[in-house]
C-alpha positions as CSV (number, residue, x, y, z in Angstrom):
1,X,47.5,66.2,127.4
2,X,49.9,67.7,124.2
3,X,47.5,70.8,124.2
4,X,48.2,71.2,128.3
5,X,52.0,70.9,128.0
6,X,52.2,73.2,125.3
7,X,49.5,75.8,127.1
8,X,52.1,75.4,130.0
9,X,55.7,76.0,127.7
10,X,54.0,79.1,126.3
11,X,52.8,80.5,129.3
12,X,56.3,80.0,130.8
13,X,58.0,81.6,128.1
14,X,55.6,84.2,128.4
15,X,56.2,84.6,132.7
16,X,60.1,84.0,131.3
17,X,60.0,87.3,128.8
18,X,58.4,89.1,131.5
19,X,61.0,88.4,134.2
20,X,63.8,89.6,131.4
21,X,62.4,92.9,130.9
22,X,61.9,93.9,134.3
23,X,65.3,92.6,134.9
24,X,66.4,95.3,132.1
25,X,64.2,98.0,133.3
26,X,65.7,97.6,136.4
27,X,69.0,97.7,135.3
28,X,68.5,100.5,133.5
29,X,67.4,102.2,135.9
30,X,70.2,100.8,138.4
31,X,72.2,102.8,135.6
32,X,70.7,106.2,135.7
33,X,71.1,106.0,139.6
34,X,75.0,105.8,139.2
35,X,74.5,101.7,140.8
36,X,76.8,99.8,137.7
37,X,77.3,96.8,140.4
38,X,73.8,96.2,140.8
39,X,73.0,96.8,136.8
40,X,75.5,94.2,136.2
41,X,74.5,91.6,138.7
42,X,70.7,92.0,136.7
43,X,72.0,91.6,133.5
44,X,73.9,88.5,134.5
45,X,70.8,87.0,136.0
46,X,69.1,87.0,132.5
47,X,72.3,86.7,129.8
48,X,72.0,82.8,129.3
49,X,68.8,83.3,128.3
50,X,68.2,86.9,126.8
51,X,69.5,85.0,123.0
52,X,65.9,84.1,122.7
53,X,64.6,87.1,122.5
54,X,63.8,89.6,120.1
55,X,66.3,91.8,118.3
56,X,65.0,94.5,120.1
57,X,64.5,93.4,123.7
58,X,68.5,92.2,122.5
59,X,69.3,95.2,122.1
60,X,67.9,97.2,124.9
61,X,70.2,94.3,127.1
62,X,73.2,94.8,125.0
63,X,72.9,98.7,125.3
64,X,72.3,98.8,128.9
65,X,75.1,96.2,129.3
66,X,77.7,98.1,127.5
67,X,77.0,101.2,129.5
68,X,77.4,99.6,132.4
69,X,80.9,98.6,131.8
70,X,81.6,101.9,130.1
71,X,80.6,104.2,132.6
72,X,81.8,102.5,135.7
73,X,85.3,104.4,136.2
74,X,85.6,102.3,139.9
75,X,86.3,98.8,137.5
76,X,87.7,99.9,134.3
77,X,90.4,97.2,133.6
78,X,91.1,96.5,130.0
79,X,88.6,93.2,130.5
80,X,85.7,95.5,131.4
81,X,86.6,97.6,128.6
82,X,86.1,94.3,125.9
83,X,83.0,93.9,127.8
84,X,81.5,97.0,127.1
85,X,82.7,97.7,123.7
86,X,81.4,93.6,122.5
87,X,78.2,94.8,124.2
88,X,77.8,98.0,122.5
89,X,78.8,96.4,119.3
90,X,76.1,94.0,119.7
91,X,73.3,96.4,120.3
92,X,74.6,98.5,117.5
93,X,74.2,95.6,115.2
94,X,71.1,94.6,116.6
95,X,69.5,98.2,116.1
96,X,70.7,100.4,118.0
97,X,73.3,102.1,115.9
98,X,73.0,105.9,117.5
99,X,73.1,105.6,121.1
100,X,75.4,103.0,121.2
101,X,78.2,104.6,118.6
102,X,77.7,107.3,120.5
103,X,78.8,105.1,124.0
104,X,81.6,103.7,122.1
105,X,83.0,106.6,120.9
106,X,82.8,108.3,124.3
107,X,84.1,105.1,126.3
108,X,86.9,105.7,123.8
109,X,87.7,109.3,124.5
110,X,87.1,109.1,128.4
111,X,90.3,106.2,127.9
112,X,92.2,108.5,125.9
113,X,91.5,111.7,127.5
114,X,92.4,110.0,130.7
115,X,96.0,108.6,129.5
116,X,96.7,112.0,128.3
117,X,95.8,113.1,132.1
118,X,98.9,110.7,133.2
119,X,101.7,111.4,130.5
120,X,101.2,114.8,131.3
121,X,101.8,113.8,134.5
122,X,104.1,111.2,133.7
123,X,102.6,108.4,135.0
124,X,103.9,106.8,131.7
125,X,103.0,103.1,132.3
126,X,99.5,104.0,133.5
127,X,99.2,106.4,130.2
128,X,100.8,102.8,128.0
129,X,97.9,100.5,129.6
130,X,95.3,102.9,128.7
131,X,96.9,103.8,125.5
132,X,96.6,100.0,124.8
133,X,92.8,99.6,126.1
134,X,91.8,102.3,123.2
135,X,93.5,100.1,120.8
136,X,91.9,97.0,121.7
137,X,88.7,98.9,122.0
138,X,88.9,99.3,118.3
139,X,92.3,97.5,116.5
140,X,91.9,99.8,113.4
141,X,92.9,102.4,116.2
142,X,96.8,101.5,115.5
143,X,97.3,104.8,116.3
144,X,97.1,104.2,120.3
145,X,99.6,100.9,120.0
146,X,101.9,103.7,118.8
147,X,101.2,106.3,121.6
148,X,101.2,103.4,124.1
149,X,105.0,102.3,122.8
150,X,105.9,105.8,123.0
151,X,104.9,105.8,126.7
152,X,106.6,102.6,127.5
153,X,109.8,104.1,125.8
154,X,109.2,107.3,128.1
155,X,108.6,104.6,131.4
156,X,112.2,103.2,129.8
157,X,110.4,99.5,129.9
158,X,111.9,98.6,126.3
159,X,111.3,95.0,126.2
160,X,107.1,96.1,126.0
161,X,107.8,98.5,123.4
162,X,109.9,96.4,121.2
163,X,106.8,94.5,121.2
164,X,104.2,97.2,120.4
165,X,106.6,99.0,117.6
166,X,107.7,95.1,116.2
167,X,103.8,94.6,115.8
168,X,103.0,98.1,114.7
169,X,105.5,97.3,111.8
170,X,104.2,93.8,111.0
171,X,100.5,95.7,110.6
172,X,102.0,98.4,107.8
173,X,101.4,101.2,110.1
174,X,102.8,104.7,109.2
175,X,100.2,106.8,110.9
176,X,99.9,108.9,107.8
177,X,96.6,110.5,107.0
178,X,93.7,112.4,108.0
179,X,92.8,113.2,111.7
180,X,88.6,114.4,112.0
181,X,87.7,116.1,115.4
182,X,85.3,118.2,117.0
183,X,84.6,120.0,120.1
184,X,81.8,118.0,122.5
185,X,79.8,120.3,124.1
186,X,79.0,119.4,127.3
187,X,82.4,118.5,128.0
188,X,84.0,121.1,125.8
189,X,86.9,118.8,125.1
190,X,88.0,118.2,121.4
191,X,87.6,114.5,120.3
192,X,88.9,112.3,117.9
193,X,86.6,110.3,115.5
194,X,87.0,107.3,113.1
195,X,86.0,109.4,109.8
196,X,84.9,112.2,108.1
197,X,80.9,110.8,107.9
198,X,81.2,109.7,111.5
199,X,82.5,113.3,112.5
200,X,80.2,115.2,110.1
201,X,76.8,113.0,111.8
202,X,77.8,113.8,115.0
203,X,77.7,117.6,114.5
204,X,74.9,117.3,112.4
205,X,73.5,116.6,115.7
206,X,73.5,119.3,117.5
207,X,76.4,117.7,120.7
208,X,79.3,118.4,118.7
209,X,80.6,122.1,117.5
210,X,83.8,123.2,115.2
211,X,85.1,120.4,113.2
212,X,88.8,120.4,112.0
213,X,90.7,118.2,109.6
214,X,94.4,118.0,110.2
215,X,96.6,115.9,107.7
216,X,99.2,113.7,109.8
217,X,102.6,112.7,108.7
218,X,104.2,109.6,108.6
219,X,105.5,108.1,111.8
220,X,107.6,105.2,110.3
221,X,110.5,107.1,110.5
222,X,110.4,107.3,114.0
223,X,108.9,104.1,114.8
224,X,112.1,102.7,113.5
225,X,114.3,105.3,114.8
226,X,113.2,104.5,118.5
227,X,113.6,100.9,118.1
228,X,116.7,100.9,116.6
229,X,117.5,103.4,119.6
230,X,116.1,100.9,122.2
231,X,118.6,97.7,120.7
232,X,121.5,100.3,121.1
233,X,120.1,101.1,124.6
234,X,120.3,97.5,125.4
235,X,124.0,96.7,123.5
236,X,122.4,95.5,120.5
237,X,123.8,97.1,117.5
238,X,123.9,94.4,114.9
239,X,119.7,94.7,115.6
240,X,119.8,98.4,115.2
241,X,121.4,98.7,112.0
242,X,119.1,95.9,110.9
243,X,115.8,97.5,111.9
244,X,116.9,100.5,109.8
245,X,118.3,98.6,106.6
246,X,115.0,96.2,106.9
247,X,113.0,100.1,106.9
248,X,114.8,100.8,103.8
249,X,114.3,98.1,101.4
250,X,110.7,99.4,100.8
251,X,111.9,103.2,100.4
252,X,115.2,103.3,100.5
253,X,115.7,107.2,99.7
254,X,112.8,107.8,102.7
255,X,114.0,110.4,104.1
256,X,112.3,110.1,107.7
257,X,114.0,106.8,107.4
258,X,117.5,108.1,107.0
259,X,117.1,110.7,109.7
260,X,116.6,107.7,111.7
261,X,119.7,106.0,110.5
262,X,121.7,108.8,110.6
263,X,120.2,109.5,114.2
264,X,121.7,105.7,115.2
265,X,125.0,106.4,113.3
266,X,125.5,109.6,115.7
267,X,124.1,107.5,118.8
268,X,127.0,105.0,118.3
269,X,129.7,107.9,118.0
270,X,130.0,106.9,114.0
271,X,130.2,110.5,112.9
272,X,131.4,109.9,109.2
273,X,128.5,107.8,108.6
274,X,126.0,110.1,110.2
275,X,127.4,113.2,107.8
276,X,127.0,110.8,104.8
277,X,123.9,110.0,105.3
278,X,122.7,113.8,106.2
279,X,124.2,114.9,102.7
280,X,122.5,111.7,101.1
281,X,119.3,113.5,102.3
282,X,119.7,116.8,102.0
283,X,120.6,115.9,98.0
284,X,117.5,113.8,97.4
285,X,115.5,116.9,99.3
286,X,117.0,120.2,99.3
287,X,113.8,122.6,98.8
288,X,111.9,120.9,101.7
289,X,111.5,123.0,104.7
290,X,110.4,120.2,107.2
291,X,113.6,118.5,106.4
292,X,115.4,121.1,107.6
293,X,113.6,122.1,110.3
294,X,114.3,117.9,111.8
295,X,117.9,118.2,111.2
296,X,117.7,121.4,113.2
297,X,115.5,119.6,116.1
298,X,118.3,116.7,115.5
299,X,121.3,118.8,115.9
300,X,119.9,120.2,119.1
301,X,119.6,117.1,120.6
302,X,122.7,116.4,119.7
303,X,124.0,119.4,121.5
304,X,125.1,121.2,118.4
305,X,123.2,124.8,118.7
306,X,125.6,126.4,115.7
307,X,124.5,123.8,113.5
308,X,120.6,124.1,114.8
309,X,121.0,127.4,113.6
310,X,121.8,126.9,109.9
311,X,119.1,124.5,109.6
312,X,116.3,126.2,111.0
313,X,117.4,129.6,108.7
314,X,117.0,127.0,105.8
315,X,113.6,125.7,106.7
316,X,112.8,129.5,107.2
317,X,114.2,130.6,104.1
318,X,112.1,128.0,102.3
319,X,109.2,128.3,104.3
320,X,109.2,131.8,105.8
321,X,105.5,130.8,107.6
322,X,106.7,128.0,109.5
323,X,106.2,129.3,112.6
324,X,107.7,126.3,114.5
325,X,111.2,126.9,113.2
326,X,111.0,130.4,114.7
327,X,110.3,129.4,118.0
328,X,113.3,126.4,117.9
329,X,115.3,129.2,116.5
330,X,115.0,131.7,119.0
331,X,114.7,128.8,122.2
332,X,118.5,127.6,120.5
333,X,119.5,131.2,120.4
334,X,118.9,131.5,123.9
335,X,120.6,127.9,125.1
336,X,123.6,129.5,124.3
337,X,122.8,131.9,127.5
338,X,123.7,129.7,129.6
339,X,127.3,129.0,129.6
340,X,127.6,132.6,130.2
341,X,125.8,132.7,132.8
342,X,127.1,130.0,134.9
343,X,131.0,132.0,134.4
344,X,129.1,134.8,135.6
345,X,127.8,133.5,139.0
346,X,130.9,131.9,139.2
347,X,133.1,135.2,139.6
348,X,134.6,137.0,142.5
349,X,134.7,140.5,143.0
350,X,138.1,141.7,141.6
351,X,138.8,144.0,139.4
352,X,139.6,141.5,136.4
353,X,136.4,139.2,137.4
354,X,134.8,142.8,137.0
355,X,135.8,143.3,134.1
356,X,135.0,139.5,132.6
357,X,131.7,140.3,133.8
358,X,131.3,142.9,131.7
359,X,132.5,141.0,128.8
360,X,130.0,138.4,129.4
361,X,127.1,140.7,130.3
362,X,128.0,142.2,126.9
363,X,127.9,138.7,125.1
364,X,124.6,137.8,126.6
365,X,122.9,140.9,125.6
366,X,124.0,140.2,122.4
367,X,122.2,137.2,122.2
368,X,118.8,138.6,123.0
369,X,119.5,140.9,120.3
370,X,119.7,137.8,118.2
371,X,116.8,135.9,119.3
372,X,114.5,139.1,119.2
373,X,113.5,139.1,115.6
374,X,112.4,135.8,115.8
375,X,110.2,135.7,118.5
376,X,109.0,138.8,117.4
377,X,107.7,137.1,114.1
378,X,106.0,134.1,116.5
379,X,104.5,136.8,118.6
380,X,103.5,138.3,115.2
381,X,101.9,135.1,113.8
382,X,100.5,134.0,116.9
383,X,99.7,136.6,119.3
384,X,98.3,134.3,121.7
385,X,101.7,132.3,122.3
386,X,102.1,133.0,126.0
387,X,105.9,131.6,126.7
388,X,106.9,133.8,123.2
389,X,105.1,136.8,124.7
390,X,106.4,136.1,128.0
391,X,110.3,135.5,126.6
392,X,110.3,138.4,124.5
393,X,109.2,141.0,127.2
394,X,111.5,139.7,129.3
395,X,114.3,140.4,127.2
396,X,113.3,143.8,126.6
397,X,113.3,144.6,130.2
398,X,116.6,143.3,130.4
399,X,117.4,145.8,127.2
400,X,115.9,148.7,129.1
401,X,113.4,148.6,126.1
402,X,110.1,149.4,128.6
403,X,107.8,150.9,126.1
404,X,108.1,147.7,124.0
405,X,107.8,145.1,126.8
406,X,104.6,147.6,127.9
407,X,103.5,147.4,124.4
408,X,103.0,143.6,124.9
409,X,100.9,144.0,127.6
């Protein structure tokens, strides 16, 4: 009678194994066809039971789960999202390390690619929730917490970035280091991967083409600066000025971080601090050409074009390759335009509006002449920068210097 029970237990584990295969194969198949509703519902029917399996037959239902979560775009919520990443995980641990990094690391950039989609467009929450999936797709991520703050400070919903940058801080992040892409060739879209040797395999491969390395800076400095700028935004300035000091006990001659401070000093109209602090900076750093070319970025937003000016001819002194400080040269050159320009629609047709018309037709001439050697020198660098090709022709034309705008052609 023992004999016959166990004949029967292993012949219905046997009918059991069976029935969870097919119930794979079929989903796998329900996966190929594009049917992710009906690959779900057959891994569900089998998921209470599939732990009793081997790791492989594991694996194949972990795989085929995870990409059936990952490439349904119709039910992508960030719950789905934990589903298929825990699933690929899984399979990857279980054996099936290729195809299922490879799953990841495309569910990954189909989430990023697709927030980048709406901030251009600025859809700026939709860009923050996405932003935030990525993250929790992979928490050493911390880079996308910090994009998806950024985009909740852009949708101007503070209280959820307070949140993101307050835990971004309590994790150490700076966002300094080493950025490894390469360009997926089916998609043809540059793609962002977790290391060097991850990078390096998947080009080794034969789907990925012309890897890059880019060194990133630190991002404290502003992390700080926009939440300070946030508690000012909501009348909190005690909070502000603490964020910053808090910042600076680690570093305190950081010079990101006094940018920031000196950013918060301007921001509440404290003009005598914020000049302090900019010569504080400028003393612990005067040879370093990104220092000046952020003052000159801070001085434009600050509405302050002369003083632009001398900083981004000091970054360019120091760093006469930094093609970056050309272009905010010659675009803060041109802002002055358009003063003149609104005095000159704004003039009748006498003989002394004539005459100021002149005068300011004169002026504005004279700062093209300006702005030309500069975005000459982008153009020169990078002759493929459209708007700087664009900008400079137009100029000439307005110079009655043809045979140079032709030459850009």
């Amino acid at each position: 009678m023992k004999t016959k029970v166990l004949s029967i237990a292993l012949a219905f584990a046997s009918i059991t194994a069976i029935a969870q295969k097919k119930e794979i194969r079929s989903a796998q198949k329900a996966i190929e066809a594009g049917n992710y509703t009906e690959a779900k519902k057959l891994l569900a029917s089998v998921e209470s039971i599939i732990g009793n399996e081997s790791n492989s037959r594991q694996a194949d239902f972990y795989l085929a789960q995870g990409k059936a979560f990952a490439l349904d775009k119709n039910n992508q919520g960030l719950e789905e999202l934990l589903k298929a990443s825990k699933a690929l995980n899984k399979a990857k641990d279980l054996g099936e390390a290729d195809e299922a990094t490879k799953q990841l690391l495309e569910l990954k950039n189909n989430v990023v690619n697709s927030a980048i989609e709406d901030q251009n467009n600025q859809k700026y929450k939709a860009a923050a929730e996405k932003l935030y999936s990525a993250y929790k797709l992979n928490p050493t991520d911390t880079v996308y917490l910090y994009y998806a703050a950024s985009n909740y400070v852009n949708q101007k919903e503070f209280d959820k970035a307070i949140t993101y940058y307050e835990e971004l801080r309590d994790l150490g992040f700076t966002g300094k280091g080493t950025e490894y892409t390469a360009v997926n060739k089916e998609t043809g879209q540059r793609e962002t991967f977790q290391s060097e040797k991850q990078r390096d395999l998947f080009v080794k491969s034969g789907q990925y083409s012309d890897p890059a390395s880019e060194k990133l800076p630190s991002k404290r400095g502003e992390i700080t600066k926009n939440l300070a700028l946030i508690y000012l935004e909501k009348n909190q300035e005690d909070k502000a000025i603490n964020a910053i000091e808090d910042a600076k006990k680690e570093n305190p001659n950081d010079t990101q971080l006094l940018l920031a401070e000196a950013n918060v000093y301007n921001q509440m109209g404290k003009t005598d601090k914020y000049a302090e602090v900019i010569e504080k900076v400028i003393k612990l750093d005067p040879n370093n050409a990104t220092l000046y070319y952020n003052l000159g970025v801070t001085s434009t937003q600050m509405n302050q074009p002369e003083k632009a000016i001398t900083y981004y001819k000091k970054a360019i002194a120091i760093d006469p390759d930094m093609n970056e400080a050309y272009i905010n040269m010659a675009s803060t050159i041109l802002t002055k335009e358009k003063p003149l320009i609104d005095e000159m629609n704004s003039l009748g047709m006498s003989a002394a509006d004539n005459k100021r018309y002149d005068e300011l037709s004169k002026q504005r001439k004279d700062i093209y002449r300006e702005a030309i050697p500069y975005l000459e020198k982008v153009v020169e660098k990078n002759p493929t920068h459209t708007q700087a090709k664009q900008t400079l022709k137009s100029i000439y034309l307005q110079l009655g210097e043809e045979a140079k705008a032709k030459a850009l052609n």
